[in-house]
N, C-alpha and C positions, 0 to 999 in steps of 0.2 A: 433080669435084663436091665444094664445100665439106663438113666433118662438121657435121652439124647440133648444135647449141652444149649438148641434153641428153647425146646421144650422148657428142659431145666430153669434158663431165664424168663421166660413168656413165666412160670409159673413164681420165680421167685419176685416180679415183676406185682402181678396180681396181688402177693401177699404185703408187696411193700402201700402198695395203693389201698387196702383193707385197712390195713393198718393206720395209715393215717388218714383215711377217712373214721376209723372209732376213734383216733385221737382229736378230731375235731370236733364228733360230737361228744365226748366228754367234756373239753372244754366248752362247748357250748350248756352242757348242763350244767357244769359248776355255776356258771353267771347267773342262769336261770335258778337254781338256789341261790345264789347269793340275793337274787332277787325277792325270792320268796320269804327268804331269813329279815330282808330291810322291812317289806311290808307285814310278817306275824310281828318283829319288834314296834312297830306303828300302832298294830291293833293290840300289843298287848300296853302298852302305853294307856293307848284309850282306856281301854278297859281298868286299869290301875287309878284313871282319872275319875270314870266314873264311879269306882266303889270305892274309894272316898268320897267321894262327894254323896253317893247310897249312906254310905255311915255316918255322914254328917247329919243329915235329913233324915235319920232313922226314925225319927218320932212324927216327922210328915212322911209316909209312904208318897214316891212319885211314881205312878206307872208307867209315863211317857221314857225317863229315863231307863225302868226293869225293863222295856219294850227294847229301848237301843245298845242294853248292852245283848240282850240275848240273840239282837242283829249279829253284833261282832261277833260272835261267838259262832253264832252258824257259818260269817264269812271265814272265822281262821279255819273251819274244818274245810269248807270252798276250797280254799287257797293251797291246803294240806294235799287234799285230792287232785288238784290241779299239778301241786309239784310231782309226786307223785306218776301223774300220766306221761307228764314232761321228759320226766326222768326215765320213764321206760323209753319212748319213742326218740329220745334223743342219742344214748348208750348203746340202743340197738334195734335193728327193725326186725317186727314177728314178724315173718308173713304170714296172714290171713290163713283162717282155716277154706276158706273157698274164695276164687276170685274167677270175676267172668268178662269178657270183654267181648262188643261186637255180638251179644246174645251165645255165645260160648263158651266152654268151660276151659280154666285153663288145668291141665292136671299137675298140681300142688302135690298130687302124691308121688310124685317122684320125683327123687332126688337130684338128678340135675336140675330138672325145672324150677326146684326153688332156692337152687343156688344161683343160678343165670336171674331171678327174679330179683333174690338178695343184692348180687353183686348192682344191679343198675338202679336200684333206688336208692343203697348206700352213696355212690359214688352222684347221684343227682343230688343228692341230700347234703355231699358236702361242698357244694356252690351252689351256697343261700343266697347267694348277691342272683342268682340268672334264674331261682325257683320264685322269687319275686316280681323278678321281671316277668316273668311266666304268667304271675297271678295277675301284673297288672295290662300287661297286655291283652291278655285273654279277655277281659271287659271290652274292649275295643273290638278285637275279630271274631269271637265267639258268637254273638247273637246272630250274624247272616252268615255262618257256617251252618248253625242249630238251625235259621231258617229253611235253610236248604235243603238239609238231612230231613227236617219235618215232609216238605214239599216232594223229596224225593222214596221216602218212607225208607229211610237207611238209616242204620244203625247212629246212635249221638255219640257214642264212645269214637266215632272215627272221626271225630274234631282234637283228637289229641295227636292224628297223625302230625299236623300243620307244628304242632308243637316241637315235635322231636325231626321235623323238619329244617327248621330253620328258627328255632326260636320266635316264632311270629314276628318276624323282620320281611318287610316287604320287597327289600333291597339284596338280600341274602341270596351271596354270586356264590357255589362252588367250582370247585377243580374243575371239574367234568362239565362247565357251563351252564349246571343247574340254578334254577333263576327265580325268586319270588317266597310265598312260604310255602309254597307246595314242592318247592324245588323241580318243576317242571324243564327237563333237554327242550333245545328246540323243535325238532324233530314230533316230539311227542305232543307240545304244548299246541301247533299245528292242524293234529292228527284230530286233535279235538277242538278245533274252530278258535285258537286265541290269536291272530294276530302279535306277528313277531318280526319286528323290521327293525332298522338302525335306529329311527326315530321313538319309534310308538310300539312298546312290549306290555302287552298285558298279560302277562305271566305278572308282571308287579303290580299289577291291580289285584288286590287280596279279594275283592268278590267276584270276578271274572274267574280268576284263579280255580278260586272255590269251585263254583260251578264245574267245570272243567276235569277238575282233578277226583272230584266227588262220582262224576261222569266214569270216570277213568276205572277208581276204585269198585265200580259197580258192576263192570267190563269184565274186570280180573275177579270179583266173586265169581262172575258168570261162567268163567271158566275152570276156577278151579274149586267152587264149592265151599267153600272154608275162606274166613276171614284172617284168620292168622297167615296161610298161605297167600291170600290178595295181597298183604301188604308184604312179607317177603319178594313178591315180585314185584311190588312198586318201587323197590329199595333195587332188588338184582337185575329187574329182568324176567318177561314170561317165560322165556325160553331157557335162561338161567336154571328155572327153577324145576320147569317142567325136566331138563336133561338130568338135573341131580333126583330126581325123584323116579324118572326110569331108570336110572343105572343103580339107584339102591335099593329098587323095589319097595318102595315106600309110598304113604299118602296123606300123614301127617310131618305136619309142620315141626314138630316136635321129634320127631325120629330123624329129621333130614342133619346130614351135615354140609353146609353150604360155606362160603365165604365170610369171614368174623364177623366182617360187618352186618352184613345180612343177618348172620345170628343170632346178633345183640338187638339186631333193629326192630323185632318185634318187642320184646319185653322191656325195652327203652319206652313205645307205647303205654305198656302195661304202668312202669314206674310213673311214669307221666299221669296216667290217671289214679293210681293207689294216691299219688300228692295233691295233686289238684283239685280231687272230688272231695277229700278232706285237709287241709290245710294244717288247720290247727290241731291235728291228730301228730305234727311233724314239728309244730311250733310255730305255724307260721301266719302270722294275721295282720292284712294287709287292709287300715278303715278305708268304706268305700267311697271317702272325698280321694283316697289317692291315688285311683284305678281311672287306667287310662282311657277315657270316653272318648268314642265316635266323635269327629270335629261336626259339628253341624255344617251344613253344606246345602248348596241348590248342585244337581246332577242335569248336565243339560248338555245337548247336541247340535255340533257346530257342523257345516260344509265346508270346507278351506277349499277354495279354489286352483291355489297358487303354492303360498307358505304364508304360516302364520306364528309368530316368533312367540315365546313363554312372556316379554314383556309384554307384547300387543296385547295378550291375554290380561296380564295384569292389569294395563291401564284401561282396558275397555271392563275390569270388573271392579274397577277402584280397589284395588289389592296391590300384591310386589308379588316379587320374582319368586324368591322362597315359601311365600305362603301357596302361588301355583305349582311349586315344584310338590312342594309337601303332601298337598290335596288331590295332586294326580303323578305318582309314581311312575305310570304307565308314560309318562313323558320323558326319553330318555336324554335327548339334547337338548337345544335352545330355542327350539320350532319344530310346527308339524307342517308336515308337505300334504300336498294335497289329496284329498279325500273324507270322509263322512267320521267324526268319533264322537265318543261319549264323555265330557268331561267334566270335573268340578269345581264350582265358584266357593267360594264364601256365602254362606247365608244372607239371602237377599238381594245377589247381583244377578241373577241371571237373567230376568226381563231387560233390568238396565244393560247387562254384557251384549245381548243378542241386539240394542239398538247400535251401540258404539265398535262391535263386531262386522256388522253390514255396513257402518258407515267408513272406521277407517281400521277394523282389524284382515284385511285380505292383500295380501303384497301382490307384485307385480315382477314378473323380471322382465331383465334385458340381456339378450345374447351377443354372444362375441367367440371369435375363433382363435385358436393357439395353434400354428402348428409347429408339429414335434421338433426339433433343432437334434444334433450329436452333442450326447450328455445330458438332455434333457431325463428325469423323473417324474411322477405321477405328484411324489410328495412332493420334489421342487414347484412343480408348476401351481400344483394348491398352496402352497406360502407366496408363493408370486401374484399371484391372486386373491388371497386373503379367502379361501375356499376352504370347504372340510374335506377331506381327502374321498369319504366314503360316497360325497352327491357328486364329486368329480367323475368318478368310476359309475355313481347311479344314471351320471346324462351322456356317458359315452361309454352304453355297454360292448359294443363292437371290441375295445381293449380292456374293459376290465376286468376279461380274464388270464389276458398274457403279456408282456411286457411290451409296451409301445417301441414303433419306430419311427426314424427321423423320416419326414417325410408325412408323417400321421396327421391328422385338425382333428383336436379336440374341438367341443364345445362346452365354454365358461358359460353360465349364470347365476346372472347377479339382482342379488332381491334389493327392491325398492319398495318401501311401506309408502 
């Protein structure tokens, strides 16, 4: 029976992307030899150095010297062994005789499953620029993930969902208006208490997030038993996954045939911790002055009355603009409207914030009315105004769900610090 002519590409497709992901890590091993070839001619130099200078001094035995060369000698076997390991992991990836994720096994023994495991660690493996970034981010969000999972007595392997998430970006928007590193819908981020408005989304807050999403993943064991299955449905959908498992009469994860994505996105996980729990089994060593640390910070809660603009924040914590933008994600515009949040200063401001907060960070507005004219717009009238389009619609919900008429009054307000 002929392949049918999508198939046929989808497969010759897969082969061209194999391919040159082993042609990258060949070239990455040649370097890595060549590297190994510049440091054995180094040590064998030394060692050439020193046995003359041994034969010079034959008639005074030195032992400090017999001591350093027999160093070098152990390090070129070191260095032997090291090329060596390189060269396997680089050329081609074994997979593991046994791997387990989430306290479960994954079955290695069959042959799809470790071709599907193959294919996503080769292809992660051949974007070494983002398996770094990986490493060094992971220093920054990993430890109040791990706190969490402690706290919550869940599995630590499910800190690498965040990974194959979003690449631990706290900003990271998909198609589908998934938001943060958890990639949390709004819909969903809600469902489990994050606050999610024009202003203030803590979907981008990576320990809210956490919490939440950790929450979530707890929900979907609950229902469906099985870890690899949780996280197929945090990718597809409970009810995704649930309908493809009644209609194939299945209950592992592993027999289901779901949407590609979905497919891949568990052993995307898996690849993500085969690399990360061991690094330099891949080639990859990252010292840890260049791993990205938690900024230090004071965490402190404000009340905004009114509106309270990201400058006001800065100059009441002796900071700028961009060090509060950086320090609280969860801040989506250029102020928070009123109500109670959690936010972060800079190390050491937050006594001092919360004086110059009560004294001059709480605005004030003034109202005024527009009404509607023929040919007026929502968005004309916010540039007329000097207004954001979305508090225009927030202070006159009466219209801001169907198109105004003449004849309509808005209400403008306008903040005054």
């Amino acid at each position: 029976m002929p392949i049918p002519a999508g198939e046929l590409r989808r497969l010759l497709e897969e082969d061209r992307r194999r391919e040159a992901a082993h042609r990258r890590l060949r070239w990455q091993r040649r370097r890595r030899q060549l590297a190994w070839w510049l440091a054995a001619a180094a040590a064998a130099a030394a060692i050439l150095f020193i046995g003359a200078h041994l034969a010079y001094a034959a008639n005074t035995p030195n032992e400090e010297l017999a001591d350093r060369l027999r160093q070098l000698e152990a390090r070129i076997e070191e260095l032997e062994e090291d090329r060596q390991r390189l060269t396997r992991a680089l050329l081609t990836f074994e997979v593991p005789a046994a791997l387990g994720f989430a306290g479960e096994a994954v079955p290695l023994d069959r042959w799809d499953v470790r071709e599907r495991l193959e294919r996503e660690v080769l292809l992660s493996l051949q974007q070494r620029g983002q398996v770094i970034l990986w490493l060094k981010r992971a220093a920054r969000y990993f430890p109040y993930i791990e706190k969490t999972l402690r706290r919550t007595d869940l599995p630590d392997d499910l800190k690498y969902v965040a990974v194959i998430e979003s690449a631990l970006q706290p900003q990271a928007l998909s198609s589908a208006s998934a938001l943060g590193i958890w990639q949390f819908i709004p819909a969903t981020a809600r469902r489990y208490g994050l606050r999610v408005t024009t202003r203030w989304d803590e979907r981008r807050d990576p320990e809210l997030a956490s919490r939440a999403a950790l929450a979530y993943l707890a929900d979907l064991y609950g229902q469906f038993g099985q870890w690899s299955l949780a996280l197929a449905a945090y990718n597809g959908g409970e009810s995704r996954v649930k309908s493809a498992m009644r209609k194939q009469r299945v209950r592992s994860y592993f027999q289901l045939a779901l949407p590609r994505e979905t497919e891949r996105y568990v052993f995307r996980a898996y690849a993500a911790k085969l690399i990360l729990a061991d690094p330099e089994r891949y080639g990859f060593h990252v010292p840890g002055e260049e791993l990205y640390r938690p900024p230090a910070r004071d965490r402190v809660q404000v009340r905004v009355r009114h509106h309270l603009t990201v400058m006001g924040i800065a100059e009441g914590a002796g900071s700028f603009y961009r060090e509060v933008k950086l320090l609280n994600p969860a801040i989506t515009g250029d102020a928070l409207p009123a109500g109670t949040f959690l936010i972060n200063l800079p190390e050491g401001a937050g006594k001092h914030f919360k004086v110059r907060e009560q004294a001059s960070g709480v605005a004030s507005s003034a109202a005024q009315r527009h009404r509607v004219r023929r040919g007026d717009t929502l968005s004309a009238i916010a540039r007329q105004y000097r207004v954001r389009l979305e508090d225009l619609r927030r202070w006159n919900p009466a219209v801001s769900g169907r198109a105004i008429r003449p004849g309509d009054v808005l209400v403008i307000r306008r903040m005054q610090q």
